[in-house]
Every structure is written in structure tokens, then in C-alpha cells.
N, C-alpha and C positions, 0 to 999 in steps of 0.2 A: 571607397574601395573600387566602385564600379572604372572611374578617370583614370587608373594607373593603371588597369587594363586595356581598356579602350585607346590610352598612350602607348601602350607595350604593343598592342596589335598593329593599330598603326603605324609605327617606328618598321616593325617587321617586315608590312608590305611594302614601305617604301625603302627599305634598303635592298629587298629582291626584284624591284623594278627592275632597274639597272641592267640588273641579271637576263632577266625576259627579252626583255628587250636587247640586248647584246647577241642573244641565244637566237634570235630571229633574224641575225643579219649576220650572221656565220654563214661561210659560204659551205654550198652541198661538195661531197667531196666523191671525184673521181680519181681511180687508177689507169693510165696508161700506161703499155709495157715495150719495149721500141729490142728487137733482137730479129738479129739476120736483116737488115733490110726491110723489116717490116711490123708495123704498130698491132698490138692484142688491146682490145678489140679497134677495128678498124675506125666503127662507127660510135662516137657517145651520145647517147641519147639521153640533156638534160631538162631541167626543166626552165621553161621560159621567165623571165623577171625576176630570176632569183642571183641572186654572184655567185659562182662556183669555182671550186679550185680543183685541177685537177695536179694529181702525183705523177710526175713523169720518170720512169725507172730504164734504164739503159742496161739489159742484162745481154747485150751482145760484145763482141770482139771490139768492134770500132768505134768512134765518138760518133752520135748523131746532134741534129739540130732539131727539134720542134718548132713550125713554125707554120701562123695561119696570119697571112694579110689581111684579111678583113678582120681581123680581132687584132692587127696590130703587137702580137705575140712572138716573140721567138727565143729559145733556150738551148744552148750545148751543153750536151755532156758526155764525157768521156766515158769509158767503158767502164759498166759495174758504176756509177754515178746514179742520182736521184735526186732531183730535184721538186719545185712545182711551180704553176703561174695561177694568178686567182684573175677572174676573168668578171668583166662589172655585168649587172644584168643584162641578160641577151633579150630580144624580140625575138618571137616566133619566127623559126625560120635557118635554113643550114649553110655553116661556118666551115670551108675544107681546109684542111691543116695537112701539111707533109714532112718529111725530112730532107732540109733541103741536102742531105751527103747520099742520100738515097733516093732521089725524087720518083725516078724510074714505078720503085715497088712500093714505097712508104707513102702511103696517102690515105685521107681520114677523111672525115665529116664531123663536126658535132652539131646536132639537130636538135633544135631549142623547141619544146612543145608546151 
């Protein structure tokens, strides 16, 4: 009686490994909001060595572009659009991202801590 427990518990832990495991390499998830010419909040502040994704939501009139050169990222989208970019672990250390239809006013940081 004892061994078909012992196999049933077993079986259990190793089918939710997987699980653990997947759940720890999910990226942290940020919102970005881009309206008028200009990103809410300016600055993200995530966490270092982790992959993160942020949501990028376009509640203004005109299409913007997110876009940061050093992270090699950029995304349009038209008005009222939503998208996102998942971004691989960062180093300590800050990432400026802009729009480039709004360069002027739309400019960011994301600061990896």
C-alpha cells in the first residue's frame, strides 16, 4: 500500500515541475500608456535579470512608435491600438525609449534595478 503512494506522490511532483518552472520565467508585466504626445508613466522601473514585458496602449488621436535603441525594440500603433514587446533580461542600468512621431515630448527611461 505504502509504493502506490509513494508513486502517486511522486507522479504529482513531477508533472507540476514544469509548471514551477515555466512560472519563473514568465516575464514581469508592465503598462505603458502613450496619448497626447506623451508616455504614463515616463519612467519604468523594473527589475534587473528578469525578461519583462511591457503592454503598450495608444489612447491618443494619432499612431505613435515605441522605440528604445539600446534594447533594439520598436512598435506602431495606431490610435486606440495595444500591443506589447517582451524584452530578455536587462543588466542593472537605464534603457531610454521614445516615440519616434513625437520625439520632441515622448521620451522614457526604463531603469533596471
Amino acid at each position: 500500500m505504502k509504493v502506490p503512494l509513494l508513486l502517486a506522490t511522486l507522479a504529482a511532483f513531477l508533472a507540476a515541475a514544469p509548471t514551477a518552472a515555466l512560472a519563473a520565467d514568465d516575464p514581469v508585466l508592465f503598462r505603458l500608456v502613450a496619448k497626447d504626445g506623451r508616455f504614463a508613466p515616463p519612467n519604468l522601473e523594473v527589475p534587473a535579470g528578469r525578461r519583462i514585458k511591457i503592454e503598450i496602449v495608444n489612447d491618443g488621436t494619432t499612431p505613435i512608435e515605441f522605440e528604445s535603441l539600446p534594447l533594439k525594440q520598436e512598435k506602431v500603433l495606431g490610435p486606440g491600438a495595444r500591443s506589447s514587446v517582451v524584452i530578455h533580461p536587462l543588466k542593472p542600468g537605464s534603457y531610454p525609449f521614445f516615440d519616434e512621431f513625437h520625439p520632441d515630448t515622448s521620451r522614457g527611461v526604463i531603469v533596471a534595478k
